[in-house]
BAFI-3210 file (N, C-alpha, C; in Angstrom, 3 decimals, decimal comma, padded with zeros to 6 digits):
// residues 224
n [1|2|3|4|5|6|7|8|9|10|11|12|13|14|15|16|17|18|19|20|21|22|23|24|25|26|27|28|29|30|31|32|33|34|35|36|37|38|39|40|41|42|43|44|45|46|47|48|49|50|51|52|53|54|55|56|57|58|59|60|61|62|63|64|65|66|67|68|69|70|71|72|73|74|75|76|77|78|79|80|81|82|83|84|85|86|87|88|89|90|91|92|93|94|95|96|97|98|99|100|101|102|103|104|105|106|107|108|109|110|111|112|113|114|115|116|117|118|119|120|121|122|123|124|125|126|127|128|129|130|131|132|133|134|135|136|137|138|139|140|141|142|143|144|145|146|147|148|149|150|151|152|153|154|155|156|157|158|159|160|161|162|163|164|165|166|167|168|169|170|171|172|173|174|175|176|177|178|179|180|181|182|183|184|185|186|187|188|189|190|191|192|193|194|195|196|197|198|199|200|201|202|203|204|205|206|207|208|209|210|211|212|213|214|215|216|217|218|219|220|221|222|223|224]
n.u [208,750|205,849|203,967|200,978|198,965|194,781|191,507|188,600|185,030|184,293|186,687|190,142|193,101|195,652|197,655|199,179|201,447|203,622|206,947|207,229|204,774|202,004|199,311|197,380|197,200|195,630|195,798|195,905|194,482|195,518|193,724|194,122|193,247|193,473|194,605|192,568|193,663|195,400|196,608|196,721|198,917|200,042|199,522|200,915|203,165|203,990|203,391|205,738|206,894|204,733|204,517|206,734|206,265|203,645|201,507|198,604|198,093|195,961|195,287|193,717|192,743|190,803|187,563|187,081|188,849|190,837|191,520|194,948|196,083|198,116|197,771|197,948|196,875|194,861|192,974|189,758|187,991|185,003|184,563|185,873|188,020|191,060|191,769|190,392|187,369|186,351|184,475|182,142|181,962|179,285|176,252|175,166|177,711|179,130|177,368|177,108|180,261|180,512|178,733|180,222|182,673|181,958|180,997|183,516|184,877|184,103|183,875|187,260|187,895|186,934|187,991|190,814|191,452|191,298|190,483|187,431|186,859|189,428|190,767|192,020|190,975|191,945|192,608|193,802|193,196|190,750|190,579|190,139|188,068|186,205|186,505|185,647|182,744|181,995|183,575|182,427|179,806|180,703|181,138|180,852|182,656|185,058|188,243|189,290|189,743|191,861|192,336|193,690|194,811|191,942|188,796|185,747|182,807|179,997|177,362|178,090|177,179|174,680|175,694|177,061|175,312|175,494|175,600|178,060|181,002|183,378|186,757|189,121|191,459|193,157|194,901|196,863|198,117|199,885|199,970|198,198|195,269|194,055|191,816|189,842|190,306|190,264|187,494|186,298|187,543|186,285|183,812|183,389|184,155|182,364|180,062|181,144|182,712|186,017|188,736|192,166|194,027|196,477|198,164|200,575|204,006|203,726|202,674|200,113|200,720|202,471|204,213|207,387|206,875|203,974|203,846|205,381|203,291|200,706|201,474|201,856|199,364|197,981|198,942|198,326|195,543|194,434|195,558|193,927]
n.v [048,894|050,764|053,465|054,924|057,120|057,602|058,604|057,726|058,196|057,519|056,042|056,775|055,650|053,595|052,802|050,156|048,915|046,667|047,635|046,930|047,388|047,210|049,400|048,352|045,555|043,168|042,116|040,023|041,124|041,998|043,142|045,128|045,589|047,504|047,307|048,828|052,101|052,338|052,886|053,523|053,024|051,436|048,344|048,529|048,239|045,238|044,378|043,867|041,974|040,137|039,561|041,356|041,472|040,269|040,622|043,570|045,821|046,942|049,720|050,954|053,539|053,050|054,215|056,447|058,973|058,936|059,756|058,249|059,199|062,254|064,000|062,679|061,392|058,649|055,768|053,865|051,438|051,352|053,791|053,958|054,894|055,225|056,997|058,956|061,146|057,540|055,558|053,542|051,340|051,711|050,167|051,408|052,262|050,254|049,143|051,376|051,719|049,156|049,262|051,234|050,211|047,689|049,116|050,866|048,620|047,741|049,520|049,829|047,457|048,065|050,575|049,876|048,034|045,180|041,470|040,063|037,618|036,823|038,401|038,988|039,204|040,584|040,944|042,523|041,851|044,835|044,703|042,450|041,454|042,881|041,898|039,462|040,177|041,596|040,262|037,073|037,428|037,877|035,980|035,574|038,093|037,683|035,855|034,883|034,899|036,225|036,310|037,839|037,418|038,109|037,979|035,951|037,954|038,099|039,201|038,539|036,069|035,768|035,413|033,181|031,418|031,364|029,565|029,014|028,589|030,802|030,298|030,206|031,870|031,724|033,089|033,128|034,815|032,529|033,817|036,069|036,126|033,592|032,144|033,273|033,021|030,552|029,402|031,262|029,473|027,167|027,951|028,494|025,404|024,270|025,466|024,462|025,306|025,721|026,090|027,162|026,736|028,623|028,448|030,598|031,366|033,556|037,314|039,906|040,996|040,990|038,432|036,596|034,291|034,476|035,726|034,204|031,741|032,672|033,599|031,683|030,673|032,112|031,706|028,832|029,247|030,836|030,189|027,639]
n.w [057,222|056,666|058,138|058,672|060,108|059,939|059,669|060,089|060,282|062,765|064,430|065,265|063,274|062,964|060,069|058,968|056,657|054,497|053,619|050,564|049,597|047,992|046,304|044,262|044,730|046,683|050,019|052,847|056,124|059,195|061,930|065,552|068,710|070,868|074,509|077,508|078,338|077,364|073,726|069,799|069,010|070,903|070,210|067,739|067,483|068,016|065,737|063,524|064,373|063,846|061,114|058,659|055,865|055,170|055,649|056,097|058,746|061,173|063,751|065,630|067,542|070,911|071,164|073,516|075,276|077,998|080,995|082,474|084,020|085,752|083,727|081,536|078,456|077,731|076,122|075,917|075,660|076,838|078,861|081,638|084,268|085,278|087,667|090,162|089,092|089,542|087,170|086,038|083,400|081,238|079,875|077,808|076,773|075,710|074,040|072,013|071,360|070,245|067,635|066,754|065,849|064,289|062,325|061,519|060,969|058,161|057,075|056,835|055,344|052,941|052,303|052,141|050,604|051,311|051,624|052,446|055,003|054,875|056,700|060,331|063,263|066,417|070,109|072,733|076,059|077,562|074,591|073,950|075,056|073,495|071,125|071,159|071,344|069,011|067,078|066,737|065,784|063,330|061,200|058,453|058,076|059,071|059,277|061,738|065,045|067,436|071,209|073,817|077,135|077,839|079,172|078,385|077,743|079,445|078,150|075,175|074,727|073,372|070,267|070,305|069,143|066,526|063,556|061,639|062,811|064,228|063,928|066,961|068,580|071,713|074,255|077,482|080,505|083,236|085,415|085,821|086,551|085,137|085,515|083,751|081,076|080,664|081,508|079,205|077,422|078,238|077,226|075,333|073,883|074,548|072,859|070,332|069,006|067,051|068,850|069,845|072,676|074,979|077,476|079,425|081,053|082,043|082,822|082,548|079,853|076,548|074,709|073,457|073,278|072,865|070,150|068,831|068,906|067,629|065,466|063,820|064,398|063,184|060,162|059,580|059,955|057,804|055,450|055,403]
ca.u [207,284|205,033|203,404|200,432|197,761|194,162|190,585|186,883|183,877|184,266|187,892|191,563|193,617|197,357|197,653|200,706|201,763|204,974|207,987|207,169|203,432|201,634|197,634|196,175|197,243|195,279|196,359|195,528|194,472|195,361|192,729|194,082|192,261|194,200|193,814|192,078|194,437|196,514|196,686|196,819|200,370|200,535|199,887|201,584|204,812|204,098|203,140|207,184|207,232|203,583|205,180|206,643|205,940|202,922|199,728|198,380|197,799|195,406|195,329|192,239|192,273|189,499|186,873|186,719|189,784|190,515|192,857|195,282|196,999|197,813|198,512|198,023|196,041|194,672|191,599|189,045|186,039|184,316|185,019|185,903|189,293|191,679|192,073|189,357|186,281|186,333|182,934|182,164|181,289|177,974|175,521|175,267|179,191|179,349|176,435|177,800|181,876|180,505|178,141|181,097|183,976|181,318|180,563|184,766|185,729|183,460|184,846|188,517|187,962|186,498|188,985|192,394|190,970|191,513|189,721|186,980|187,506|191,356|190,725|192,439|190,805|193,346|192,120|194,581|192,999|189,657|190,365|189,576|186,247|185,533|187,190|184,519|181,805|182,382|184,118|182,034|178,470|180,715|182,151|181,320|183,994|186,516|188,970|189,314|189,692|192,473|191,793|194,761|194,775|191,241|187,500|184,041|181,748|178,135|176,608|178,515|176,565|173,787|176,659|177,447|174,330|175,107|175,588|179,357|181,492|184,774|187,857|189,482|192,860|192,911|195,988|196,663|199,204|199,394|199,964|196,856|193,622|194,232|190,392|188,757|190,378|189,943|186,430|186,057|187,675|184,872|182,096|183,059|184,049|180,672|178,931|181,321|184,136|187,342|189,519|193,443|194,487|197,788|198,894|202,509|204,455|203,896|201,680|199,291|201,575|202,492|205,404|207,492|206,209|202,936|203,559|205,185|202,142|199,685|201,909|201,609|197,592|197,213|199,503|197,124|194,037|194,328|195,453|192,647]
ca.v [048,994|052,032|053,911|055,876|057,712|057,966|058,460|057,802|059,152|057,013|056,299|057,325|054,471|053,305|051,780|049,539|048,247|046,286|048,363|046,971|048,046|047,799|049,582|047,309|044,276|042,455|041,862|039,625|041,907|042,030|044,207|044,918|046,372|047,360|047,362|049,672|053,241|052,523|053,616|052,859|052,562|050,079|046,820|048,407|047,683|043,876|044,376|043,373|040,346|039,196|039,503|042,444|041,577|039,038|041,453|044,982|045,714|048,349|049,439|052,068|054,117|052,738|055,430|057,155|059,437|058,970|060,410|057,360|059,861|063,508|064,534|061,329|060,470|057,056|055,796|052,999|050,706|051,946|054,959|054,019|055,541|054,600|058,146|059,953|059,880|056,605|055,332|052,196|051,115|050,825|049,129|052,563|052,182|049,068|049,351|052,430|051,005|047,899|049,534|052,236|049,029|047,347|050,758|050,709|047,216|047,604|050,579|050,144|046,745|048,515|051,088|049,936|046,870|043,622|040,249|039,440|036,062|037,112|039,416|038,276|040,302|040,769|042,050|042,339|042,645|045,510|044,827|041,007|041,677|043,686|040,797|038,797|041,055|042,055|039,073|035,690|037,522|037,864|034,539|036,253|039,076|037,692|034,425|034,144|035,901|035,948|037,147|037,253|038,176|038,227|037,109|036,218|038,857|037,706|039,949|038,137|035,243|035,374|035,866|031,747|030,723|031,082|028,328|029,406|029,212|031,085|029,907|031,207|031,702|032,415|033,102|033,832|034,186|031,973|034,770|037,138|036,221|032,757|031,658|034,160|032,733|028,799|030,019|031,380|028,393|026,234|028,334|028,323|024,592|023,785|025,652|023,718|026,104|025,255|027,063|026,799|027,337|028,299|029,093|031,152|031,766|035,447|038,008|040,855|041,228|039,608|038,348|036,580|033,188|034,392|036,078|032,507|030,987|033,770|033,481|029,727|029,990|033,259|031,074|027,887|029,554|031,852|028,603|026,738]
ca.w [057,180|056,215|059,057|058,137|060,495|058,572|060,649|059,894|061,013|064,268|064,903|064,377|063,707|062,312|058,762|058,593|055,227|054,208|052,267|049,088|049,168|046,326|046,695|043,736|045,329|047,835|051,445|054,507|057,188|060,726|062,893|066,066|069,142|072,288|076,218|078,519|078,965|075,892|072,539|068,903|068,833|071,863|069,374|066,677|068,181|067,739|064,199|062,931|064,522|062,963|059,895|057,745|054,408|054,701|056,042|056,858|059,779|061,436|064,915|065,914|069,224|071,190|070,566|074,436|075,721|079,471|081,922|083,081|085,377|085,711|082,208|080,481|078,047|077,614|075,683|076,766|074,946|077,670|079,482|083,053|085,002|086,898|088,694|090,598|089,368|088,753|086,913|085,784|082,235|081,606|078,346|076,798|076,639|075,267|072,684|071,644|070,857|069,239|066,538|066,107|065,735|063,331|061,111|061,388|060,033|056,980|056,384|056,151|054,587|051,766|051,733|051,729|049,462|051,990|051,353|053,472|055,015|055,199|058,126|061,442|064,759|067,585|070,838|074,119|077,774|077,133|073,116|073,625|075,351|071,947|070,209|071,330|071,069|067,375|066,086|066,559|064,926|061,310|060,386|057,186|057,241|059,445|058,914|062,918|066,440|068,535|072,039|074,339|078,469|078,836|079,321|077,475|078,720|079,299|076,568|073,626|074,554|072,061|069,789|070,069|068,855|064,830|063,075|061,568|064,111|063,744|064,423|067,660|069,481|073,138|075,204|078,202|081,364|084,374|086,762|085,576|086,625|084,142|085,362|082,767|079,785|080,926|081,651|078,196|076,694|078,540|077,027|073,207|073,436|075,041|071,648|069,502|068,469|067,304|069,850|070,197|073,539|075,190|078,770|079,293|082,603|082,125|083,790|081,743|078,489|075,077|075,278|072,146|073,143|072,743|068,726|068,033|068,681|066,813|063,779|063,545|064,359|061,740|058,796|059,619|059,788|056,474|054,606|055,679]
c.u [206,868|204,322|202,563|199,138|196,465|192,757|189,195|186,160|183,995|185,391|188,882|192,344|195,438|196,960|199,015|200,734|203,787|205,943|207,608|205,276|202,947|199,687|196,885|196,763|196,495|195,962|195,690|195,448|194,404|194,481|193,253|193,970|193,282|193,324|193,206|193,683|195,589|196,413|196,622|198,270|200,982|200,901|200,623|202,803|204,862|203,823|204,375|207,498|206,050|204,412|205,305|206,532|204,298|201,534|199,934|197,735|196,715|195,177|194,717|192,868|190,949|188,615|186,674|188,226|189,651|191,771|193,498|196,315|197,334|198,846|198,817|197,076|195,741|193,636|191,012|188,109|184,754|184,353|185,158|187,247|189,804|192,094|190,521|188,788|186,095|184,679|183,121|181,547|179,528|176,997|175,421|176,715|179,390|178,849|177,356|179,713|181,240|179,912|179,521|182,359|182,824|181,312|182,647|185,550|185,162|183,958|186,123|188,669|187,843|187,580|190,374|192,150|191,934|190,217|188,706|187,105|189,004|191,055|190,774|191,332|191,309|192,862|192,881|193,696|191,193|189,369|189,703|188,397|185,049|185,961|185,801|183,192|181,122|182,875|183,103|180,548|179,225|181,550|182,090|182,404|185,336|186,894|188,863|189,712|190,671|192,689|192,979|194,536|193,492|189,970|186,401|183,135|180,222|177,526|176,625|177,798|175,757|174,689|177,032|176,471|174,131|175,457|177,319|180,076|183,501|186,223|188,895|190,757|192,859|194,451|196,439|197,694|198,722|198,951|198,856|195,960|193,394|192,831|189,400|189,030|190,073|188,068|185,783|186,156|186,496|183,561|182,229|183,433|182,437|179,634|179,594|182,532|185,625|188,446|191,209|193,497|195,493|197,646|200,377|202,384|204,612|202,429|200,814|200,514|201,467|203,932|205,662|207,209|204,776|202,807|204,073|204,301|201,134|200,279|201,760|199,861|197,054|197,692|198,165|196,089|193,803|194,327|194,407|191,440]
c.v [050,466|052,190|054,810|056,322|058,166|057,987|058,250|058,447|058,821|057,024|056,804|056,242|054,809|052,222|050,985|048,614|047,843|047,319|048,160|047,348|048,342|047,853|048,606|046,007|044,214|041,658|041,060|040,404|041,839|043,048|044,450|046,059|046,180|047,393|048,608|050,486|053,171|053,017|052,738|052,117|051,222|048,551|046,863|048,100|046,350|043,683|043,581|042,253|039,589|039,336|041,037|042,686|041,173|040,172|043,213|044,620|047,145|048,040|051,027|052,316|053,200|054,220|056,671|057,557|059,359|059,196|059,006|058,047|061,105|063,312|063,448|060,701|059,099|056,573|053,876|052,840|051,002|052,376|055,170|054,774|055,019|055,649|058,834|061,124|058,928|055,734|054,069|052,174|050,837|050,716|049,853|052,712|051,459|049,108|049,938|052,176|050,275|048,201|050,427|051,297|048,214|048,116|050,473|049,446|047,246|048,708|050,450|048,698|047,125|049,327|050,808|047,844|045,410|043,159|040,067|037,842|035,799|038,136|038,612|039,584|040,092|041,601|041,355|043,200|043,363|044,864|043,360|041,125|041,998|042,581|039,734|039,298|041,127|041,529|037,735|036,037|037,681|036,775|034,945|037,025|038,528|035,707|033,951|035,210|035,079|037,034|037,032|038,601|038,561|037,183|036,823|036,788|038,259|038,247|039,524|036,940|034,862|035,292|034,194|031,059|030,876|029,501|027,998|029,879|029,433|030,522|030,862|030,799|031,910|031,979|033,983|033,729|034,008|032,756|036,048|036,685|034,850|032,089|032,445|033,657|030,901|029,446|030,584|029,782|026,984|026,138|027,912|026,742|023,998|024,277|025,540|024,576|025,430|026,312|026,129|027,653|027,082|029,084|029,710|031,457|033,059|035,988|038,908|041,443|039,731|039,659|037,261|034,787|033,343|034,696|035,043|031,711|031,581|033,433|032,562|029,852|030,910|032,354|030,171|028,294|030,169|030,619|027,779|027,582]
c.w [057,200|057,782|058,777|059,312|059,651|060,080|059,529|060,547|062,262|065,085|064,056|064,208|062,893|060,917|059,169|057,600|055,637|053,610|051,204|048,891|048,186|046,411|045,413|043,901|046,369|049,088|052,054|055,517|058,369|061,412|064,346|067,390|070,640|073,754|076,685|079,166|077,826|075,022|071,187|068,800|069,807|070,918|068,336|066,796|067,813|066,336|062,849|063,148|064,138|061,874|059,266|056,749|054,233|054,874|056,084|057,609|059,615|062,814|065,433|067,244|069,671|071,297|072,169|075,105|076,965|080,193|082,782|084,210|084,956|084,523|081,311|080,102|077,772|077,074|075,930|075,881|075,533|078,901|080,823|082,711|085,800|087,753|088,880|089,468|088,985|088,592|086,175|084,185|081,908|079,854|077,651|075,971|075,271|073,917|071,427|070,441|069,972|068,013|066,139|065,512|064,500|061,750|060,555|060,431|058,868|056,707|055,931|055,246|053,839|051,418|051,714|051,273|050,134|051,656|052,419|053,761|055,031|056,315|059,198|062,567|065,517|068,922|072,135|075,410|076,975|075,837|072,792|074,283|074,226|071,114|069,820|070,459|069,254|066,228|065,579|066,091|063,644|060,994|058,888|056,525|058,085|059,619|060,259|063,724|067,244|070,038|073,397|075,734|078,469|078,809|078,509|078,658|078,118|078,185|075,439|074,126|073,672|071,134|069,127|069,521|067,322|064,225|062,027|062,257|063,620|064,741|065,624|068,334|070,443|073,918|076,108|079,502|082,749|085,685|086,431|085,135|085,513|083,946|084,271|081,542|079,906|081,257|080,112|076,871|076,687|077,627|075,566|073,262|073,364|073,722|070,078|068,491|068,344|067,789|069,802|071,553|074,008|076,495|078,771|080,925|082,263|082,916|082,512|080,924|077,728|074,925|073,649|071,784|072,525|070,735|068,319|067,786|067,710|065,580|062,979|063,207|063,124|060,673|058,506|058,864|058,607|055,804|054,476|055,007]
res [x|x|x|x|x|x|x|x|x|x|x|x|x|x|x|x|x|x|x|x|x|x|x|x|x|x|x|x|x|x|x|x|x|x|x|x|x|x|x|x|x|x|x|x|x|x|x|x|x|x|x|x|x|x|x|x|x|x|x|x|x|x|x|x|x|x|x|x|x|x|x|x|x|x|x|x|x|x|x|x|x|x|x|x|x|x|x|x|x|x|x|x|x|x|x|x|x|x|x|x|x|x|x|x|x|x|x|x|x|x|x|x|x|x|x|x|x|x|x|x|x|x|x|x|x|x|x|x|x|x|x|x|x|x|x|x|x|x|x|x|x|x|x|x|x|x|x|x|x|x|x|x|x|x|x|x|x|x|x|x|x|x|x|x|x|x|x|x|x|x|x|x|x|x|x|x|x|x|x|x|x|x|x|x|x|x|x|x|x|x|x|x|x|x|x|x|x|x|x|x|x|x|x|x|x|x|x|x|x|x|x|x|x|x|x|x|x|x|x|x|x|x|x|x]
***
């Protein structure tokens, strides 16, 4: 697989293409949005076992740099810390990420010539909060949302009230905090979503139970 660094006006992200790469062909695109203190490169690691021929991938910094300890960078959807001073996120944050992750997906859709309606969104821990957020207002540009290790944040609420409801994945492990994603799963069945959900005996990671299942629900769901 190809490894390419490229930025926009907003973020910096990772391209990942197959070996045989061919730019006037059309792709299936994976989007995928990491945790709180990580990096682009964190999800790209799982990128080989989604498949190495079948999609591109892309995998953005989250747009705010933050110190996860002395001499380590780390970047955040919204710009708390886990070392002294630690500040809390707040709606300016939030706003802020989601118009810049919006401006972002229309952008590289356009430029590295993916299908709309073939676009997967992928968001682990922080990235599934944004998953939410940013995913279930475009049933237009994206095929489906998979949101793995965390919660539906209050805000994406108005969010459930379109009338195309996208298809969603949610998974999550027994031993971390498992009430936020059963809790999520509640809310989107309750406004009529078709949700797959999966529990694992794991803690805060993705583990290779969890890309067995994703690979199965991305094949499905594109097909469909």
């Amino acid at each position: 697989m190809n490894v390419e660094q490229h930025e926009t006006k907003d973020l910096v992200y990772l391209l990942i293409t197959p070996d045989n790469y061919d730019q006037t062909k059309q792709y299936p695109m994976v989007i995928l949005l990491h945790g709180f203190g990580a990096s682009m490169q964190d999800l790209a690691a799982i990128t080989p076992m989604i498949g190495r021929n079948d999609y591109i991938y892309v995998c953005p910094n989250a747009p705010i740099e933050i110190d996860v300890g002395p001499g380590l960078p780390g970047y955040s959807m919204t710009g708390y810390s886990w070392v002294p001073p630690r500040g809390e996120a707040t709606e300016e944050d939030i706003q802020t990420t989601t118009l810049n992750l919006e401006r972002f997906f229309s952008e590289i859709v356009a430029n590295h010539n993916a299908v709309e309606k073939e676009v997967i969104l992928l968001g682990f821990s922080q990235g599934g909060s944004m998953t939410y957020r940013c995913g279930l207002s475009r049933p237009d540009l994206f095929a489906g949302a998979i949101i793995l290790s965390s919660g539906f944040p209050e805000d994406a609420t108005p969010y459930l009230s379109g009338d195309v409801k996208l298809p969603i994945f949610i998974g999550h492990g027994l031993q971390d905090n498992i009430e936020r994603s059963r809790n999520a799963n509640a809310v989107l069945l309750q406004n009529g979503y078709n949700v797959r959900y999966e529990e694992y005996s794991i803690g805060h990671e993705i583990t290779q139970a969890v890309i067995n299942d994703v690979v199965d629900w991305i094949k499905s769901t594109l097909a469909a």
